[in-house]
C-alpha positions as CSV (number, residue, x, y, z in Angstrom):
1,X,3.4,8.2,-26.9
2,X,2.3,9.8,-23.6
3,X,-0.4,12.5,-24.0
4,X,0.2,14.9,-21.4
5,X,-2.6,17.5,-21.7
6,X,-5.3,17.1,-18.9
7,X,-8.7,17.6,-20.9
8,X,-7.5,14.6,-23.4
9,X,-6.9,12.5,-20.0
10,X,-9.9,13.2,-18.5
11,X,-12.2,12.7,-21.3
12,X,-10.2,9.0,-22.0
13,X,-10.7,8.1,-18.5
14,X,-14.2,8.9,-18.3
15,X,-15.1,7.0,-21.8
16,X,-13.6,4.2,-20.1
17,X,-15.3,4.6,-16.8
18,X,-18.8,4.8,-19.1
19,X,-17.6,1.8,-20.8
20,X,-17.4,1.8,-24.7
21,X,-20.3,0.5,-26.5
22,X,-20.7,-3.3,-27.1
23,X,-20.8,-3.0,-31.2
24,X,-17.2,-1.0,-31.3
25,X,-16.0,-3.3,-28.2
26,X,-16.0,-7.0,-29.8
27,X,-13.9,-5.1,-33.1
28,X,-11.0,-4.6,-31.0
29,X,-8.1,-7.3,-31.5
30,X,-6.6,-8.4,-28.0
31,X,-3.3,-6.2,-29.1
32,X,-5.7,-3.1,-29.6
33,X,-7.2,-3.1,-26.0
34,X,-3.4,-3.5,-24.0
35,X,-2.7,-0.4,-26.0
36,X,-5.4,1.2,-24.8
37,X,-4.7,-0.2,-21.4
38,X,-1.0,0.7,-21.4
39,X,-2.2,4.5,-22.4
40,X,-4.3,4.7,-19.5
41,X,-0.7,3.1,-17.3
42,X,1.1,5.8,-18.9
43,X,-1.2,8.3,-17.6
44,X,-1.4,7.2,-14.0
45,X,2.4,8.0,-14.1
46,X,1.0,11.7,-14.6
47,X,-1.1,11.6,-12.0
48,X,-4.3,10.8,-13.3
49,X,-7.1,9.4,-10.7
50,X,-9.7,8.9,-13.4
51,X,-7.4,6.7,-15.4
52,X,-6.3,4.8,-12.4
53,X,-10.4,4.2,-11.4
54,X,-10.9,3.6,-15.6
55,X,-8.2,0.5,-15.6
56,X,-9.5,-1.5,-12.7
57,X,-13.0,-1.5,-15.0
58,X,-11.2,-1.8,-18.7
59,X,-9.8,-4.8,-17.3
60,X,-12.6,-6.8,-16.3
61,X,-13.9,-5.2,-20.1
62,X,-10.8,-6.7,-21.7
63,X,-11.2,-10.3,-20.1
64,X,-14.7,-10.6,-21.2
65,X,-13.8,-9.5,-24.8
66,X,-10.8,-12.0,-24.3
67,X,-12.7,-14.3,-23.2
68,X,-15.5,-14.5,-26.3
69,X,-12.4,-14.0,-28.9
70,X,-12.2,-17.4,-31.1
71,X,-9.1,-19.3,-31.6
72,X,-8.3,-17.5,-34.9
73,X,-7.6,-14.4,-33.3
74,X,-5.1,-16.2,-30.9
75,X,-2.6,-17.2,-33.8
76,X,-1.4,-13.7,-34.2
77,X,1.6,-13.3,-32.0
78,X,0.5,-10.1,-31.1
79,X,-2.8,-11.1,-29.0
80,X,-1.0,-13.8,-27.7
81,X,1.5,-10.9,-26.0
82,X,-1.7,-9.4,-25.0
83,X,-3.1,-12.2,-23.1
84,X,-0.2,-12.3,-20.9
85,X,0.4,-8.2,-20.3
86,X,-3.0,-8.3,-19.2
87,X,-2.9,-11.3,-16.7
88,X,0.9,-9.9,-15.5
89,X,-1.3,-6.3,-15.2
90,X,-4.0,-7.7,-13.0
91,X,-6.3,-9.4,-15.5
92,X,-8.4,-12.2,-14.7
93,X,-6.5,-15.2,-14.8
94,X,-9.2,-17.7,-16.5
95,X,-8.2,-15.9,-20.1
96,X,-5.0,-17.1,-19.7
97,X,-6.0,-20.6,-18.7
98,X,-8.8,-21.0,-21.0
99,X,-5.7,-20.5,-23.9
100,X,-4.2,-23.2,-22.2
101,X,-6.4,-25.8,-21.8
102,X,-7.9,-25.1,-25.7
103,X,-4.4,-26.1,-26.8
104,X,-4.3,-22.0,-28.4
105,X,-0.9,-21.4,-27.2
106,X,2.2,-22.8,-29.2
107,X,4.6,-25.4,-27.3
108,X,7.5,-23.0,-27.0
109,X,5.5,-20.5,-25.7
110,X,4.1,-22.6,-23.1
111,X,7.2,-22.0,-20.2
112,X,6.0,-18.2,-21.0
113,X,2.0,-18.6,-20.2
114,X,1.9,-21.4,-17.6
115,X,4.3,-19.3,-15.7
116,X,2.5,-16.0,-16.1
117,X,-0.4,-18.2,-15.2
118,X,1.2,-19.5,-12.2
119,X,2.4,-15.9,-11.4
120,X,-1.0,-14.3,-11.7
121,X,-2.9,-17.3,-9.2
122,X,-0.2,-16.8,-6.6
123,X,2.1,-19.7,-6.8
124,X,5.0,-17.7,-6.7
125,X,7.4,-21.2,-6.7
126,X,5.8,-22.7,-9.8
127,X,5.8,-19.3,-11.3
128,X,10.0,-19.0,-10.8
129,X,10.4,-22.9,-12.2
130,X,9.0,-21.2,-15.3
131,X,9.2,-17.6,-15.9
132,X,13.1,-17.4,-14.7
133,X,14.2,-19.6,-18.0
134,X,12.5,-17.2,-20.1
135,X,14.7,-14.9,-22.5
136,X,13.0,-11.2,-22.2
137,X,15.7,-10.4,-25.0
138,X,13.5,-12.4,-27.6
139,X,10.0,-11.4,-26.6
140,X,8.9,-8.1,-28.4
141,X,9.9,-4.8,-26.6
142,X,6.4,-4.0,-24.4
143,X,6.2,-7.9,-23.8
144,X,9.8,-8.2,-22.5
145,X,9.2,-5.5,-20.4
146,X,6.7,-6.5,-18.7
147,X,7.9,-10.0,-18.1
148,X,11.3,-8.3,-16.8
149,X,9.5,-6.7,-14.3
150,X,8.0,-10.0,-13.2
151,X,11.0,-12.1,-13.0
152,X,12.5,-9.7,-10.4
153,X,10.1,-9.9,-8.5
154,X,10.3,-13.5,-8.1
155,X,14.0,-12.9,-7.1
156,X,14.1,-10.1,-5.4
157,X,13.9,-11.9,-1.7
158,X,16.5,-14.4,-3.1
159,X,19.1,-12.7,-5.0
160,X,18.5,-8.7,-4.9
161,X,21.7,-8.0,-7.1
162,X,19.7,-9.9,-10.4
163,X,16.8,-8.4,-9.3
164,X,18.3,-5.0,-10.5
165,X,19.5,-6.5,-13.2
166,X,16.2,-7.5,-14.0
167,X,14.5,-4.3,-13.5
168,X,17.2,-2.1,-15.6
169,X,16.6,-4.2,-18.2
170,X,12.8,-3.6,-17.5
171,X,13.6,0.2,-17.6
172,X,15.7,0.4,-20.8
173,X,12.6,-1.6,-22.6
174,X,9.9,0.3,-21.4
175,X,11.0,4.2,-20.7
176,X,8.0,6.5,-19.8
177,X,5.6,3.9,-18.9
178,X,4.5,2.8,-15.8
179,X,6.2,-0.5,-16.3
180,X,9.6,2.0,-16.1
181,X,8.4,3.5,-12.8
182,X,7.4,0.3,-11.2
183,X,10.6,-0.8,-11.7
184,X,12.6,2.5,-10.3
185,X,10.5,2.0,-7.0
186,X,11.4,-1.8,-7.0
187,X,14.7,-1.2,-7.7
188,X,15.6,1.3,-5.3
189,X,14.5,-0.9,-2.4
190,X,16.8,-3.6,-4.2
191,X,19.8,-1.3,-3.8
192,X,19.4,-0.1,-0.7
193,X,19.7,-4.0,0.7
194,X,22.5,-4.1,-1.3
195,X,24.3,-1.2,0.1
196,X,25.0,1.1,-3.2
197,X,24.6,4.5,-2.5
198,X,26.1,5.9,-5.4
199,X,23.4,3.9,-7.5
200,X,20.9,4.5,-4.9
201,X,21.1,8.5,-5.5
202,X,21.0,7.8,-9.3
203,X,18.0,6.1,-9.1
204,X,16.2,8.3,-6.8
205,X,17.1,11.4,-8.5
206,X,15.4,9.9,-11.8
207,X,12.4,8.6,-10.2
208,X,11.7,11.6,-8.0
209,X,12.1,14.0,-11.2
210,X,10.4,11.7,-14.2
211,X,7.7,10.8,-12.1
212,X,6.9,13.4,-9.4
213,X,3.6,13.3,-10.7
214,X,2.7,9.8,-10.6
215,X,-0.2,8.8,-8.2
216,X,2.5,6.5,-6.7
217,X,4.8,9.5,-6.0
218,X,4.0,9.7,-2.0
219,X,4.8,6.2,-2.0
220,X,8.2,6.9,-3.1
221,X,8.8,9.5,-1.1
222,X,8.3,7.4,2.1
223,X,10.6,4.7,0.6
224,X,13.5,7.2,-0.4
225,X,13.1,8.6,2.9
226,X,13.5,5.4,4.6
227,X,16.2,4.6,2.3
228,X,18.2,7.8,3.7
229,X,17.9,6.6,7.5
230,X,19.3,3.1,6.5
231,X,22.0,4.5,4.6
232,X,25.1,6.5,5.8
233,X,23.9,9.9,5.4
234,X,25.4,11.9,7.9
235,X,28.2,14.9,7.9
236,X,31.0,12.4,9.0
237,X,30.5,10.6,5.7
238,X,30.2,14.0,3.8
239,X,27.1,12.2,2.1
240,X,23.9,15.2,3.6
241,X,25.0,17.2,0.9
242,X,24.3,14.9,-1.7
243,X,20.8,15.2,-0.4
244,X,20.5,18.5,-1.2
245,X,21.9,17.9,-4.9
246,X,19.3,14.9,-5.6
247,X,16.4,17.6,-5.1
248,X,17.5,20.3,-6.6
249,X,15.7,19.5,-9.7
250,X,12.3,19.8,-7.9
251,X,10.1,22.9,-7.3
252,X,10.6,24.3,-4.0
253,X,7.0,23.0,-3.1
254,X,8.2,19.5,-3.2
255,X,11.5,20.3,-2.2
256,X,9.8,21.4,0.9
257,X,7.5,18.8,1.8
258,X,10.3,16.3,1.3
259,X,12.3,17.9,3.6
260,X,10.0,18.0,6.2
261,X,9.3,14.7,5.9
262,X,12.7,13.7,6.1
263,X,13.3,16.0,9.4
264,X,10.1,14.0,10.8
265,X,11.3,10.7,9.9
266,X,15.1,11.3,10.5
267,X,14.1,12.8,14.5
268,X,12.0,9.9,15.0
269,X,14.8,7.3,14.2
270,X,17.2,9.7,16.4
271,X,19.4,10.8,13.4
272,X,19.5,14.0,14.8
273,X,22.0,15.9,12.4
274,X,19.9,14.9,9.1
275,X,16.8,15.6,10.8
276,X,18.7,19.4,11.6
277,X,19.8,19.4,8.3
278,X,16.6,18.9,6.6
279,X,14.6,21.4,9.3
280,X,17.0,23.6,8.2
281,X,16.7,23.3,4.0
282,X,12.5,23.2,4.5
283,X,12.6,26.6,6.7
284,X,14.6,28.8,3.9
285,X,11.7,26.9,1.8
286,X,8.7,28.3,4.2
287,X,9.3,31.6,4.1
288,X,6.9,31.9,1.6
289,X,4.6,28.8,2.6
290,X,1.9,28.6,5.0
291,X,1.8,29.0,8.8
292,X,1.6,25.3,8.6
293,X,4.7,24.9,7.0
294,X,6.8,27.2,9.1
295,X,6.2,25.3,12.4
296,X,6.7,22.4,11.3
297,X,9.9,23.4,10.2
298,X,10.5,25.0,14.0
299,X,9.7,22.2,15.6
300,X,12.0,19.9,13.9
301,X,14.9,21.9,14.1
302,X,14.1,22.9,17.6
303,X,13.3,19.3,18.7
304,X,17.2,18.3,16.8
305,X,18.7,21.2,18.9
306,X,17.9,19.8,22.3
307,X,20.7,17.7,22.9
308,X,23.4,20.2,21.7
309,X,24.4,23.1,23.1
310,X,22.0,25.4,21.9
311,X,19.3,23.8,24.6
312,X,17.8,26.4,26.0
313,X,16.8,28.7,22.6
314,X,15.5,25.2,21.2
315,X,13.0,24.7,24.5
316,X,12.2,28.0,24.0
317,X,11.0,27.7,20.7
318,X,9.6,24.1,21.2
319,X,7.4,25.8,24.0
320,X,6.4,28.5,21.8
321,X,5.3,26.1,19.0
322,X,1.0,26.7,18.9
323,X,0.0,23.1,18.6
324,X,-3.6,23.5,17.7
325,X,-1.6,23.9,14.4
326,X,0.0,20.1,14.4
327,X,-1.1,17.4,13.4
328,X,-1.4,14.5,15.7
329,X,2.0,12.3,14.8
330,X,3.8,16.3,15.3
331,X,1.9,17.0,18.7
332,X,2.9,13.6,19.4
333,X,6.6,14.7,18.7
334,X,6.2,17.7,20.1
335,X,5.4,16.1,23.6
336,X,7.9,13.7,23.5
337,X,10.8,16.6,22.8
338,X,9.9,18.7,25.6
339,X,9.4,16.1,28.2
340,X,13.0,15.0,27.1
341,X,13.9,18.5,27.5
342,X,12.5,18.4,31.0
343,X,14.4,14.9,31.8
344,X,18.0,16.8,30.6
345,X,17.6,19.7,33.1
346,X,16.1,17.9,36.1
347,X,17.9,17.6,39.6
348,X,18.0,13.5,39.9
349,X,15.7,13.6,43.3
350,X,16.4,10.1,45.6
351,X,13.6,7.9,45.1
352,X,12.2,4.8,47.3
353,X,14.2,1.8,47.4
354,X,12.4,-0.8,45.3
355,X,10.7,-3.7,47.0
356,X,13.7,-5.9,45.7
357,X,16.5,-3.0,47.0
358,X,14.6,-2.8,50.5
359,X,14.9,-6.6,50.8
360,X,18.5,-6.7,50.0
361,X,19.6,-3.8,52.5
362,X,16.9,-5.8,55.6
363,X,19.8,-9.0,55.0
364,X,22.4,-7.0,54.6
365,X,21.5,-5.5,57.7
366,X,20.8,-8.7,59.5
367,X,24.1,-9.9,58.6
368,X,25.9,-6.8,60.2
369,X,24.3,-7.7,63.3
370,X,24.9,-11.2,63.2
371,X,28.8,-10.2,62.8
372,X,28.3,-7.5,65.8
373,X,27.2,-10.4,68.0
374,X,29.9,-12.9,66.6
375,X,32.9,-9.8,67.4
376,X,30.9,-9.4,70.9
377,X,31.2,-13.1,72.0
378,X,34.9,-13.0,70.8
379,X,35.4,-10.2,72.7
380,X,34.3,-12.2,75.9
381,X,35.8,-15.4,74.9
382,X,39.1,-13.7,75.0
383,X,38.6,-11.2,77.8
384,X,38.1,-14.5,80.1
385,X,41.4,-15.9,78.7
386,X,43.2,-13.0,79.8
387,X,41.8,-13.1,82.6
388,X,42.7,-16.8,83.4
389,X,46.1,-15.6,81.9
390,X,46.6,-13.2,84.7
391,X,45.6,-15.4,87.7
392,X,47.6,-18.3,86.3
393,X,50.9,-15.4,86.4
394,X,49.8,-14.4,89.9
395,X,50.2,-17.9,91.0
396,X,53.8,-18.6,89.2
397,X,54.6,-15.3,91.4
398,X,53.2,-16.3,94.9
């Protein structure tokens, strides 16, 4: 269950940052502290900075209290699932090897650990050996998902269409957790190398509405941006509107700031009619926003315009633009508009022959005289012929 009120995250998160006291600490089974730990996941999905800053220390809390646990308490299958969510969640791998070595982990679990182990010390190869035979279907639900999520990330380079696979599986076992919006990020990027728009937009339209909170939200929103330039998003394909229909669903606040970004990013990969199309969507959005907001908008849509034939009311409004009010990538863009602007309506003016050019034209010109000289000696060659011609007639005639 995912507690959504902000005093009852922020009083969590700061018991955890303050650390819970040694007495109540050693009580908790292994299975008690990854709840714990996946409530304070669940919350980072909402946004919450304190429980983000609170996990990094309950961890290193949850592999000392693994690591003093006696073997009794790692017979119950259910701390046995909770040694390896918390190494696959950034845990200290020695718990997990410690379990090994002691002989505390059953022989058909071992594929299961030595892989997670090999996963969480970076050998990604021994890790795939292992973790890839393992059935997610028979685990218990959090476990599986978990694992899921790990597996397609050991295939994703490989074999992107199983990594989906992988990750909707992930999804369907873990809704509303962080696990779930891991995987929507992941698999998004899987889909776009596989070309499937149609599942792409699905995707994206979940992730940008379940999880427009989450402190990994930004994140996403560069990577769905990215994802539109790759794909064919354009008005030949008839696809820009669909752009429109995947953000409907968020307030106009984000709806703005994603168009902008998607105007920046679209002008600065040359996609000109996306980045007019967003410019456009994110200044009906401004009218009610901040200075800020409203030139940003001008200056995309001006700097989309130059090239068409509405040139002259987009330089006008690019030169209007008060750039104390940009940031630096904008005045950046800004510059780099206006001096093509500046290129498009310039007389071409002759310039200096290059060093190479000037080098050419002294041979060819050499050669032109070396072939005025050859013609002039001709000339005088065949003049004297004549000329013996004609006394060698006057003779014959004498």
């Amino acid at each position: 269950m995912i507690v959504r009120r902000p005093l009852a995250l922020a009083l969590l998160a700061s018991l955890y940052l303050a650390g819970p006291a040694q007495g109540d600490q050693r009580k908790q089974q292994p299975f008690e502290m990854v709840r714990s730990l996946q409530f304070l996941q669940e919350n980072i999905t909402l946004g919450s900075q304190a429980s983000q800053a609170a996990q990094q220390k309950f961890l290193i809390q949850m592999t000392e209290s693994f690591l003093a646990a006696d073997m009794q308490t790692w017979r119950d299958r259910k701390n046995f699932s909770a040694a390896i969510i918390h190494a696959l969640s950034g845990g200290d791998p020695a718990v997990l090897r410690g379990l090994i070595k002691q002989g505390a982990i059953a022989s058909e679990d071992l594929p299961l650990a030595e892989g997670t182990l090999a996963y969480a010390e970076g050998r990604s190869k021994d890790a795939a050996g292992l973790l890839l035979s393992v059935d997610t279907r028979v685990l218990d639900t959090a476990l599986g998902g978990y694992v899921a999520l790990t597996q397609s990330a050991l295939v994703a380079d490989v074999d992107p269409k199983r990594a989906g696979q992988l990750l909707d599986l992930a999804r369907l076992l873990m809704p509303g957790t962080l696990v779930e919006e891991a995987s929507l990020r992941r698999e998004v990027t899987a889909v776009v190398q596989d070309g499937d728009i149609e599942k792409f937009e699905r995707l994206a339209r979940h992730q940008l509405t379940r999880f427009r909170q989450s402190l990994y939200a930004t994140a996403f929103r560069n990577q769905f941006t990215e994802a539109l330039i790759k794909l064919d998003y354009s008005l030949k394909s008839g696809r820009l509107r669909m752009i429109a229909e995947i953000l409907e669903a968020l307030p106009p606040t984000d709806r703005r700031e994603l168009y902008l970004l998607i105007a920046q990013r679209a002008l600065l990969a040359g996609k000109t009619e996306m980045a007019r199309f967003a410019a456009d969507r994110a200044a009906e959005l401004a009218m009610t926003a901040g200075a800020s907001e409203n030139i940003r908008a001008d200056l995309y849509a001006a700097a989309s315009l130059i090239v068409t034939d509405d040139f002259d009311a987009a330089l006008q409004k690019l030169k209007a633009i008060d750039t104390t009010k940009l940031t630096p990538e904008d005045s950046q863009l800004l510059g780099n508009a206006l001096a093509l602007a500046t290129r498009l309506r310039e007389w071409p003016q002759p310039s200096p022959f290059p060093d190479i050019e000037r080098e050419d034209r002294a041979v060819r010109a050499k050669e032109m005289e070396n072939e005025a000289k050859s013609i002039a000696a001709l000339t005088e060659r065949v003049k004297e012929a004549i000329a013996r011609t004609d006394e060698f007639l006057k003779r014959q005639t004498q």
